[in-house]
PAVEXNU-32716 format. One record per residue (C-alpha): x, y, z. Coordinates in steps of 0.5 Angstrom, whole numbers, plus 500, padded with zeros to 3 digits. Each point is the difference from the previous one (the first is absolute). Example, Ala and Ser with C-alpha at 12.3 -4.5 7.8 and 13.67 -1.06 7.14 Angstrom:
(pt (525 491 516));
(pt (502 507 498));
This chain:
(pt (519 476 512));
(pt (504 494 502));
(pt (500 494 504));
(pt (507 497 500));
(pt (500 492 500));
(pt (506 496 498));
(pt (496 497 495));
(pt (500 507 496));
(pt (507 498 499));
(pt (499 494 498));
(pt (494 501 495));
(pt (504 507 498));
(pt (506 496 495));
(pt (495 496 497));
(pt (494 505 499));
(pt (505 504 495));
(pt (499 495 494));
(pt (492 500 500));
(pt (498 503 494));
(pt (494 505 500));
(pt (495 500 503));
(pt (493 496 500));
(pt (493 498 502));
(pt (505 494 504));
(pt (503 505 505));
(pt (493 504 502));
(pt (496 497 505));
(pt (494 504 502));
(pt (495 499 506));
(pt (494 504 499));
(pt (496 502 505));
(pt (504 495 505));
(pt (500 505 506));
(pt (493 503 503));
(pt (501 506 505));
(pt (496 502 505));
(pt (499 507 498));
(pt (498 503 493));
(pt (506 503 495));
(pt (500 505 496));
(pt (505 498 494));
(pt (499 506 495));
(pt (505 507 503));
(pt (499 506 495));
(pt (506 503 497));
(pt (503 508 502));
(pt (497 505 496));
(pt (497 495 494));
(pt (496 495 503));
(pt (502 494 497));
(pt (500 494 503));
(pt (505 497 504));
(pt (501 494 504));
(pt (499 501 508));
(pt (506 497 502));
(pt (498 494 506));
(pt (508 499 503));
(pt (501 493 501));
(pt (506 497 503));
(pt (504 494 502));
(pt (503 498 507));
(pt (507 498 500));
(pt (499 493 501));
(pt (496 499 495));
(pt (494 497 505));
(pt (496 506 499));
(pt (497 505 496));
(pt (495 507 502));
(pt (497 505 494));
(pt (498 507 502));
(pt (494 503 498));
(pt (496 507 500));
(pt (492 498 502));
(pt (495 503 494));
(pt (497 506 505));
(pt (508 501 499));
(pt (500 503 508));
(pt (504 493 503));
(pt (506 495 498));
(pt (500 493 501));
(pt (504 495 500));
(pt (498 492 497));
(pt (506 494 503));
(pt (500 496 493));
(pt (502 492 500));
(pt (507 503 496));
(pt (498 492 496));
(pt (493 501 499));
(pt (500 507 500));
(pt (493 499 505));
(pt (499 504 505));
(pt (503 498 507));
(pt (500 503 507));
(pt (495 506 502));
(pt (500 506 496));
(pt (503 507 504));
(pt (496 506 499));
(pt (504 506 500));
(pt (494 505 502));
(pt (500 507 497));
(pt (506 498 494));
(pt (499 504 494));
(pt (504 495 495));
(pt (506 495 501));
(pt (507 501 497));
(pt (505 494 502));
(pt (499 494 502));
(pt (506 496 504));
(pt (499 493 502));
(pt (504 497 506));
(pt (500 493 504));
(pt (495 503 506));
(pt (496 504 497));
(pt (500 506 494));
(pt (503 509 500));
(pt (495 504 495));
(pt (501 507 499));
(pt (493 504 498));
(pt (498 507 501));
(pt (495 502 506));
(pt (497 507 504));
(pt (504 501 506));
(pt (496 500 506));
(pt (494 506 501));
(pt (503 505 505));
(pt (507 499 498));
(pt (505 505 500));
(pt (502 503 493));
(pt (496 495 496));
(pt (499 501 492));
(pt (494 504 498));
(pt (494 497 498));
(pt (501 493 504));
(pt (505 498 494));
(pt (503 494 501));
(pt (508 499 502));
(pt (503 493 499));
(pt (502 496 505));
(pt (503 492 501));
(pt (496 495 504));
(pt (504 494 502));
(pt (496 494 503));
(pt (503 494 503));
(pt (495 494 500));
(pt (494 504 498));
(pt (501 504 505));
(pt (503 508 500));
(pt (507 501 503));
(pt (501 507 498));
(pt (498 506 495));
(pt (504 505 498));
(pt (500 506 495));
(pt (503 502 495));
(pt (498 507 499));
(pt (496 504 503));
(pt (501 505 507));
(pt (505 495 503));
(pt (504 500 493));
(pt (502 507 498));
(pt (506 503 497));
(pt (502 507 497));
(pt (496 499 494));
(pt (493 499 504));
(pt (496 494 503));
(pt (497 495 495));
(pt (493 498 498));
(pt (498 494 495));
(pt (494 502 497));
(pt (501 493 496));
(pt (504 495 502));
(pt (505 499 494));
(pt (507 496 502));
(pt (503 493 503));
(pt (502 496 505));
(pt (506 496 500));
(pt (504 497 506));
(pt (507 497 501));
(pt (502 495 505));
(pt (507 501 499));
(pt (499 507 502));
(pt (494 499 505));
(pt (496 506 497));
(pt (493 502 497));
(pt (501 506 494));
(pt (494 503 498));
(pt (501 504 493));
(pt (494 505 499));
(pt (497 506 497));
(pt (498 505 505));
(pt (497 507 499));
(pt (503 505 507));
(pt (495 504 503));
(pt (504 504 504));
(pt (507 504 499));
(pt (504 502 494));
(pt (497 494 496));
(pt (493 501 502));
(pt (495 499 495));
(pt (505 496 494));
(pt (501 493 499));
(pt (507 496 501));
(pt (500 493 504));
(pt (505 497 505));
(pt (503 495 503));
(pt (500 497 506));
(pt (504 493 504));
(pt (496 496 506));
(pt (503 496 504));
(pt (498 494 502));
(pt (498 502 507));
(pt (496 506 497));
(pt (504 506 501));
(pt (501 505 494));
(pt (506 500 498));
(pt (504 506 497));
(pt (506 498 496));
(pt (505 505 497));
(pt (501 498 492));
(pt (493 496 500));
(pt (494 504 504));
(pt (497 505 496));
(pt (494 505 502));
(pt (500 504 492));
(pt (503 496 494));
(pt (497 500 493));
(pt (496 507 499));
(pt (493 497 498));
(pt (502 492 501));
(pt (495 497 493));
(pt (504 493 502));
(pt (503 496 505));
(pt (504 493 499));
(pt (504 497 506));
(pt (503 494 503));
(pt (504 498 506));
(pt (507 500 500));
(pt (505 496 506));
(pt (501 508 503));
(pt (496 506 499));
(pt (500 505 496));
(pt (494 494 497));
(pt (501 500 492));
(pt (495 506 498));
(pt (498 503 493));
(pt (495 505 498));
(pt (497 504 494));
(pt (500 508 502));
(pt (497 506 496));
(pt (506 502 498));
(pt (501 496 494));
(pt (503 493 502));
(pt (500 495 505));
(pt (506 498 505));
(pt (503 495 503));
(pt (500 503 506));
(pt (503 497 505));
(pt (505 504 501));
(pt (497 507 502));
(pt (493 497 500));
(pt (498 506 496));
(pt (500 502 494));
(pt (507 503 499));
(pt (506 498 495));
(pt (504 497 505));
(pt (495 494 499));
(pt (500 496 493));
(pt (495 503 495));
(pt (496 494 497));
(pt (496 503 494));
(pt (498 506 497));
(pt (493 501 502));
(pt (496 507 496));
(pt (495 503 507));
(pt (495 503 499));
(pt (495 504 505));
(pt (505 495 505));
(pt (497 493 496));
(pt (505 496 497));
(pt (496 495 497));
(pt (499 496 506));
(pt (507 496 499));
(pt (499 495 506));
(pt (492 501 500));
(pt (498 505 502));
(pt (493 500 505));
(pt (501 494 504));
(pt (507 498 497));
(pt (507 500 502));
(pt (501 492 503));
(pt (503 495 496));
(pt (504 504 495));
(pt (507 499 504));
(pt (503 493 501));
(pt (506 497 502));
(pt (503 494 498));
(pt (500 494 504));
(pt (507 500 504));
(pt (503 506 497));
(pt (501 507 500));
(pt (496 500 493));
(pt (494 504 499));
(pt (495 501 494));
(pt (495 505 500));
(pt (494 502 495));
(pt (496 505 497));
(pt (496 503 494));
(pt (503 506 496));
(pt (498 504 494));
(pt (507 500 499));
(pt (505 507 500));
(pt (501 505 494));
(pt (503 508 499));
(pt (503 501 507));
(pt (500 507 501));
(pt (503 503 508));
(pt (496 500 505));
(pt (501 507 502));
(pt (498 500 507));
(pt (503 493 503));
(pt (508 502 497));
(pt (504 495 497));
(pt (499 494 499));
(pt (492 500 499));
(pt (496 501 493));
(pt (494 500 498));
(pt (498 495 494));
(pt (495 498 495));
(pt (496 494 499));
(pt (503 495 495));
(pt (493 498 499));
(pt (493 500 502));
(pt (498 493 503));
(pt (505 498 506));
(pt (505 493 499));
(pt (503 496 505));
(pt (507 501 503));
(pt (505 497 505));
(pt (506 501 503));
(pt (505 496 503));
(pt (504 503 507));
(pt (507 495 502));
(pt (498 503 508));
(pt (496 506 503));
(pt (504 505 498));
(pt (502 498 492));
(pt (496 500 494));
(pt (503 495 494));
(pt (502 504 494));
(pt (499 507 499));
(pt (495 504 503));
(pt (496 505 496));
(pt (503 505 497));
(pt (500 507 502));
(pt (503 504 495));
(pt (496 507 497));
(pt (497 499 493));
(pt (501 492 500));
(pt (495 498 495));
(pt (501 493 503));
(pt (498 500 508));
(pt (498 493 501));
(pt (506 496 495));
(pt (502 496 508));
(pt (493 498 500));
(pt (499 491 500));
(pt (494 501 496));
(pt (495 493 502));
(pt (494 502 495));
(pt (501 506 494));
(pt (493 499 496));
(pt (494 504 499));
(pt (496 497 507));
(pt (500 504 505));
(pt (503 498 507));
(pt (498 500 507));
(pt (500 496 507));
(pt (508 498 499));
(pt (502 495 505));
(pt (507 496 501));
(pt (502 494 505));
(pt (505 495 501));
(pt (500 493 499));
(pt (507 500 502));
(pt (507 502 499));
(pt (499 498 492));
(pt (494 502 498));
(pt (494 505 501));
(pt (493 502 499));
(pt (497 506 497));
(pt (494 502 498));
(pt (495 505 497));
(pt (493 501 498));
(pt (499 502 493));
(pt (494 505 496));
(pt (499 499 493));
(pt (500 506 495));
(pt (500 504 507));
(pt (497 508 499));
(pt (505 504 505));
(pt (497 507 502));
(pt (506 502 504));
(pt (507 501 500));
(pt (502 497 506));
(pt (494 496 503));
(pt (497 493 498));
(pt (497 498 493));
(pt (493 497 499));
(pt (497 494 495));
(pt (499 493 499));
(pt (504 496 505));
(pt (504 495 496));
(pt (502 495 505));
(pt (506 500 507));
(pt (506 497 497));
(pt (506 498 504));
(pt (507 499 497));
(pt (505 495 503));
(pt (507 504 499));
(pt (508 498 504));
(pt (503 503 503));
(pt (504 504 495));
(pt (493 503 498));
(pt (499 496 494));
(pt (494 498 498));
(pt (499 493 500));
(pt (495 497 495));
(pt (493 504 499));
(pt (495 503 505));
(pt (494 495 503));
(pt (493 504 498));
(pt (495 500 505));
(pt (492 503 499));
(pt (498 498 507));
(pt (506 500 505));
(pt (503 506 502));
(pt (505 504 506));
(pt (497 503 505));
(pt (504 498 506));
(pt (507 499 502));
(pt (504 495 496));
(pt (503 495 504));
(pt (506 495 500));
(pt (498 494 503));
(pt (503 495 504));
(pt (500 495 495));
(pt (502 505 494));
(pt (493 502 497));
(pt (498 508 500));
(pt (493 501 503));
(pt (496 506 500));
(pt (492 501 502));
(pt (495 503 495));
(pt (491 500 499));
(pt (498 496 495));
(pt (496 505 494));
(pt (499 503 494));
(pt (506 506 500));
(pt (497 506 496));
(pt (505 505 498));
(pt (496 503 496));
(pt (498 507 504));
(pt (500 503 507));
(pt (497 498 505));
(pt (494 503 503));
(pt (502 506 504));
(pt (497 498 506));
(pt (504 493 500));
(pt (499 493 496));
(pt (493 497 504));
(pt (503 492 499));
(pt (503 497 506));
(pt (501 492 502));
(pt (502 496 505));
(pt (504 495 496));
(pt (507 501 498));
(pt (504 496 496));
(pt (507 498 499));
(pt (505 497 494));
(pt (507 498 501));
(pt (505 500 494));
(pt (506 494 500));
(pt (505 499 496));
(pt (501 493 500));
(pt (493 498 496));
(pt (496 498 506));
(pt (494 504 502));
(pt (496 500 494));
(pt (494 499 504));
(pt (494 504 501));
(pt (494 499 505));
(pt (495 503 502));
(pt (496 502 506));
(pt (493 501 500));
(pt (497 506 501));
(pt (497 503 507));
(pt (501 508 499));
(pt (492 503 501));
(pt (498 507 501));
(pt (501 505 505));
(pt (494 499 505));
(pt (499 508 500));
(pt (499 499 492));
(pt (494 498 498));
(pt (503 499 493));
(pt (502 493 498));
(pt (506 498 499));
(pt (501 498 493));
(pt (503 493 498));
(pt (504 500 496));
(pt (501 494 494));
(pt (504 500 494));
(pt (498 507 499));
(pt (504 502 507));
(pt (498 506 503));
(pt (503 506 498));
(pt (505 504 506));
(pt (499 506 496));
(pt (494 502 497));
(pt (500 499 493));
(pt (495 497 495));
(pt (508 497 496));
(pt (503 493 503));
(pt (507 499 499));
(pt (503 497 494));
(pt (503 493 500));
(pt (507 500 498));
(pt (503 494 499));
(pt (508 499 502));
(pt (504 495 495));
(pt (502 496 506));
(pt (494 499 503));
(pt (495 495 500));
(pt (492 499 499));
(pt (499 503 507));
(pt (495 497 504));
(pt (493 504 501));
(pt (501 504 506));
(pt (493 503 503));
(pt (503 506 504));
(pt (497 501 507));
(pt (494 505 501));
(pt (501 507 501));
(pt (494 504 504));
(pt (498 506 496));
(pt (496 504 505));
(pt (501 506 502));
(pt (505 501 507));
(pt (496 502 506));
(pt (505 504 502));
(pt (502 506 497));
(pt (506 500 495));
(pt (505 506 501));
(pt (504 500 493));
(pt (507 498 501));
(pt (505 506 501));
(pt (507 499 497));
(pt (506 498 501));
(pt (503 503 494));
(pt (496 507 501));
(pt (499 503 493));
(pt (498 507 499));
(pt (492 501 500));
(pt (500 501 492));
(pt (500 496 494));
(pt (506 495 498));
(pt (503 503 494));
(pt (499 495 494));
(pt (506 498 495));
(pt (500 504 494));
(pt (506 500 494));
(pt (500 507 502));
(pt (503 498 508));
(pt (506 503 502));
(pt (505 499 505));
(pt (497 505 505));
(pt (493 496 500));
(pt (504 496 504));
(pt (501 505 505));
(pt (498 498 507));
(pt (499 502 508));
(pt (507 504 499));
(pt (502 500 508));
(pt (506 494 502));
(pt (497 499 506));
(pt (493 502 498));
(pt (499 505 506));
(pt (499 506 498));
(pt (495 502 495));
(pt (504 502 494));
(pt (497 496 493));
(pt (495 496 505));
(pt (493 500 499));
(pt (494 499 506));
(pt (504 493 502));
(pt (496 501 507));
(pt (494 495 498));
(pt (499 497 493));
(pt (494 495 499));
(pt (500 494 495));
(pt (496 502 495));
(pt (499 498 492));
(pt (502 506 495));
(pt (500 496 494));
(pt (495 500 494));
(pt (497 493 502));
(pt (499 502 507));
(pt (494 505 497));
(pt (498 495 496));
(pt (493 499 505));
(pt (500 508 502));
(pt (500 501 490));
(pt (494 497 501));
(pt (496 502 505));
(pt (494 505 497));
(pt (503 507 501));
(pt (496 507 499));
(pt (501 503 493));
(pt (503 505 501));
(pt (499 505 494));
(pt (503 501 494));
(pt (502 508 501));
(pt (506 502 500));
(pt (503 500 508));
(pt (503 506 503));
(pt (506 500 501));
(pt (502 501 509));
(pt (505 499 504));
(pt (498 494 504));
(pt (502 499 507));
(pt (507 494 501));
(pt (498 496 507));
(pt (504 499 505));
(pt (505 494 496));
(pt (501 505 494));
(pt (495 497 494));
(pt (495 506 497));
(pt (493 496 498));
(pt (500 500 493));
(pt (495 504 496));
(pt (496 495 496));
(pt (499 500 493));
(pt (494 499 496));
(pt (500 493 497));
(pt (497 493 498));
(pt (494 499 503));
(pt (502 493 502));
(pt (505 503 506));
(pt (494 505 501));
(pt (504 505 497));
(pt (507 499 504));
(pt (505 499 495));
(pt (505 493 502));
(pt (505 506 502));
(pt (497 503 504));
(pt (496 495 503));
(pt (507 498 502));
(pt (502 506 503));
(pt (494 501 504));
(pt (500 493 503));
(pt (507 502 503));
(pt (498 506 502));
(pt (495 497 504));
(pt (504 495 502));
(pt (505 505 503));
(pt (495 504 503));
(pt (497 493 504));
(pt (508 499 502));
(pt (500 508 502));
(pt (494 500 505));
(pt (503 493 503));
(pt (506 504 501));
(pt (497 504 505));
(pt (495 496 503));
(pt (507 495 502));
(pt (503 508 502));
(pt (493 501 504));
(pt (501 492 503));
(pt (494 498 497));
């Protein structure tokens, strides 16, 4: 997001001939602001349940003099809003509680007050509400600290041909434009009614300043990119906003004109979609912010993402001309960019279309192209000269799926200055201790700040299913200038203890750290050819005790069939990348059970604690062959074999297979109990 100044203009010409970054650029605050409720920092991703950051939106008033960060309790029921010193990065002001909020999706800050998009039950009794009291999104605007109005932005009062929409995970953006004078909110919905119901797409909804929902011909969507697995969007002087998503078709759009996912838009990349994933190109679980950003003064954008690149393009039958299915280039993912000259136009060719191209992703700008997997991709702006991207990276990554995220030691945050031609200037900055896990922000002085919690970032291995127990009443903040003039790192003491209904104490944290992830492995330091010796950063106490509230596994903004991920092999082809083969994603032709899926760990690592439980032996005598009965996702039990007695006579394979069929059962009975309202 972007704070105009005319000191942006000024700092613009001269920034342009910095060289690249260092440790002089960086500024950290650690643990600077304290929050008067517990976070919880840790999200599981869809379907693998790898790590991710959950996102803490962060934004800056127009003039500059004041600052908010959003952020979800660790009960993960209630959103809180913390008024931050946009200097110190100290809180400021009384914390607003938005009671009932399941998670916060955008953040705009403005000289009165502040507008944030979460999503919430409507209120019991209410006429045509989504089953199972799933919750909706909606927009608050608080003047002064107090509510000046609330409006939803799907649900009963929002329907359309294709149905009415829920938000089982609140997945999307908050922009605002002042030259327009409207909020537009971009997010994933899933429609419980109509012809859409029980599929997911997004939308795209404007609000006046007043409060009123505004349906805008060109620009107002209710059912855009079937199975919406990443948004990017930014403000523009009139609406349709700038919109980009990532569909499970096989590609991502520039979008905003069409606001769906059809040839009339501009198509970025290639993408291979498998099971409706597509590598989590903009974040996946908790992503979709700060990846689109508009160049200060102009109608310049550029926009990030990761890829595994695009190969062997063969027709997607189903969509028509004009849309293909792909292989991966490789299996770790790399960083890209693309420059857009205003809304509508991409700079340079987009991706290719052409049946049985051997080279799908030849217009792509690649930012990184090495053997590190990459994920966690942001850009903002310095000015209209100058941008910021950045990524995190996982050394010798082992990735399990085709199209979900990979696992392995973390290798550090990078962030690489590029101009506006998207050239790369200098080498990346490296950093072991600070991480993006909230909104990027251009301030008024030209520095890019952003929220995260100072702590040792394992990506080594899913999440436990029923969530990562670490929480924290700290949040730090870093800022990146050109001009040399951060380079400072300061840090707080901490005041984070443990939740009075744990009898657990909270584990301090020394130079050890705790880990946000259970893991037994700590990160490795990777040094960055430009960075300094960093000073010692103690990161802040996590609690690690159990929540006392019950921990309901996150449901996915990206459905994916109820069965395991079809891993990379020499021998993949063209068809394994066929996905949900319905356009507009509403009927069941190519569909799997979409109604509710569950966030869950597929991979070998995830059965890690499962191998080595003590298990019945089971006998050695040849088993009978049987029929054994599918439930009700598909997935048949598997029928064990005789094997080492390590895993109690479960070879690893089967050992797997019965972990997912378990796990689609656990998913099938929380399907019925939501059915039943339970």
């Amino acid at each position: 997001m972007l704070v105009k100044s005319s000191a942006l203009l000024l700092l613009s010409a001269v920034q342009a001939s910095f060289a690249a970054l260092t440790e002089s650029n960086l500024q950290k605050d650690v643990n600077v602001l304290d929050l008067d409720f517990e976070f919880g920092p840790v999200k599981a991703s869809y379907w693998t349940g790898y790590p991710h950051h959950r996102r803490t939106p962060f934004a800056v008033s127009p003039d500059g003099k004041s600052a908010y960060i959003a952020y979800l309790d660790s009960s993960e029921t209630d959103v809180h809003v913390q008024p931050v010193d946009p200097t110190t990065f100290k809180a400021t002001g009384t914390t607003v509680t938005l009671t009932g909020a399941k998670e916060a999706g955008g953040l705009v800050a403005q000289n009165d007050g502040f507008a944030v998009m979460v999503n919430e039950p409507v209120p019991s009794g209410t006429a045509n509400a989504p089953p199972g009291n799933t919750p909706v999104p909606v927009l608050y605007r608080y003047t002064n600290g107090a509510q000046s109005w609330k409006t939803w932005l799907a649900g009963p009062t929002v329907t359309s041909a294709s149905g009415s929409g829920m938000a089982p995970d609140m997945n999307g953006d908050l922009v605002y434009s002042a030259a327009a004078g409207l909020y537009g909110a971009y997010f994933v919905v899933t429609d419980y009614t109509g012809d859409a119901d029980g599929h997911f797409g997004d939308s795209i909804q404007y609000v006046n300043e007043d409060g009123a929902l505004q349906t805008i011909s060109g620009a107002t969507s209710t059912w855009g990119c079937s199975h919406n697995t990443g948004i990017a969007f930014e403000a523009a002087d009139a609406a349709p906003f700038a919109s980009i998503c990532a569909e499970d078709q096989g590609a991502i759009w520039l979008n905003t004109k069409g606001q769906g996912m059809t040839t009339t838009g501009v198509k970025i990349s290639n993408e291979n979609t498998t099971n409706g994933g597509d590598g989590e190109p903009m974040g996946g679980m908790s992503g979709s912010y700060s990846a689109l950003a508009q160049f200060a003064t102009s109608t310049n954008y550029i926009f990030s993402w990761v890829s595994r690149g695009a190969i062997d393009l063969s027709e997607n039958t189903w969509m028509g001309t004009g849309y293909t299915h792909s292989l991966n280039r490789t299996n770790p993912r790399n960083v890209a960019i693309a420059l857009f000259s205003d809304k509508y136009t991409k700079v340079g060719a987009q991706a290719t279309s052409e049946v049985g191209a051997t080279d799908g992703d030849s217009q792509v700008n690649w930012i990184t192209q090495g053997a590190n997997d990459c994920s966690n991709a942001h850009a903002a702006t310095f000015g209209a000269d100058n941008a910021l991207v950045t990524w995190e990276e996982i050394e010798n990554p082992i990735c399990d799926y085709i199209a979900m995220g990979c696992r392995g030691q973390f290798a550090g945050s990078y962030f690489q200055q590029v101009d506006s031609t998207g050239a790369k200037v200098g080498a990346p900055l490296v950093e072991t201790d600070t991480y993006v896990a909230g909104d990027m922000v251009t301030m008024s002085d030209g520095r890019v700040c952003w929220p995260y919690v100072s702590m040792t970032w394992d990506l080594s291995q899913p999440v436990p299913y029923a969530g990562s127990p670490a929480t924290t009443k700290q949040m730090s903040f870093a800022c990146i200038s050109l001009d040399g003039s951060s380079g400072t790192t300061t840090t707080a003491a901490s005041s984070s203890v443990a939740s009075p209904s744990s009898s657990a104490a909270a584990s301090s944290v020394s130079s050890a750290a705790v880990e946000a992830v259970s893991s037994t492995s700590s990160a490795a330091a990777v040094g960055s050819s430009s960075a300094s010796a960093a000073t010692s950063i103690v990161p802040t106490t996590l609690v690690t005790s159990a929540r006392s509230s019950t921990v309901v596994p996150p449901m996915s903004s990206a459905p994916i069939a109820s069965q395991p991920a079809t891993p990379i092999t020499s021998a993949a082809s063209s068809e394994a990348s066929s996905t949900d083969e319905d356009p507009g994603d509403c009927d069941d032709s190519g569909d799997e059970d979409e109604t509710s899926a569950v966030a869950i760990a597929t991979s070998s690592a995830a059965l890690t604690t499962a191998s080595s439980v003590a298990l019945p032996t089971i006998s050695s005598a040849p088993l009978p062959t049987v029929s054994a009965p599918a439930n009700a996702s598909g997935i048949v039990p598997p029928i064990p074999s005789a094997s080492s007695a390590s895993t109690g006579g479960l070879d690893p394979s089967t050992l797997e297979e019965l972990y997912q069929w378990i796990s689609a059962m656990l998913s099938d009975i929380e399907k019925m109990l939501k059915s039943a309202g339970k």
